[in-house]
C-alpha positions, 0 to 999 in steps of 0.5 A: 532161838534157831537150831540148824542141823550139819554134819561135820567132815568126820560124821559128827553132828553140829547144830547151830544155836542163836544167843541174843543174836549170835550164832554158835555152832555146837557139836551135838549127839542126836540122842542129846539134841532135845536137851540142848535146845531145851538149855538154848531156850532156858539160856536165852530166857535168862540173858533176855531177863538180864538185858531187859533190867538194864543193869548190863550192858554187852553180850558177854558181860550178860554171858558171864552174868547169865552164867553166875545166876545159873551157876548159883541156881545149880549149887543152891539145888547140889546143897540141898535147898532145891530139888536133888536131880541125882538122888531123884533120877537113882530113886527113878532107876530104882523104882525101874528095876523093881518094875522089870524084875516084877513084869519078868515074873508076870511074864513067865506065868503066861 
């Protein structure tokens, strides 16, 4: 994986990501930079798996392939037999609220 940094004419930031030996340049945030390598990474290492057993031959027949696998990946977590990232990142909010209202509290007694 290689990630160069450019600006395109109107300001936007692009970063050009490698996937199996093709480039792509994406439009990206600053701010969702990390994440995006970090789905670079994860997407490379699933079309590696899928090249490597042989079965699939052409970058955009392991494309497809990496990205039914995924897919799958995703909606087996939606239905509830893995992890639930949304019910966990509201219950996260939550706990932070009830942080912030208790350190407001600790702050007006000093």
């Amino acid at each position: 994986m290689s990630a160069n940094d450019r600006r395109a004419a109107d300001g936007a930031k692009t970063i050009e990501v490698s996937l199996l030996g093709r480039s792509y340049r994406v439009a990206c945030d600053e701010s969702e930079r990390e994440a995006l390598l970090q789905a670079v990474a994860y997407l490379e290492g699933k079309m590696g798996e899928i090249k490597k057993a042989g079965k699939v031959a052409g970058t955009e027949r392991i494309a497809v392939m990496t990205a039914l696998n995924v897919a799958h990946e995703l909606l087996s977590m939606r239905v509830g037999e893995g992890f639930d990232l949304g019910a966990a990142r509201r219950r996260i909010a939550g706990i932070e609220a009830m942080l912030e209202a208790a350190l407001a509290k600790q702050e007006k007694l000093f």
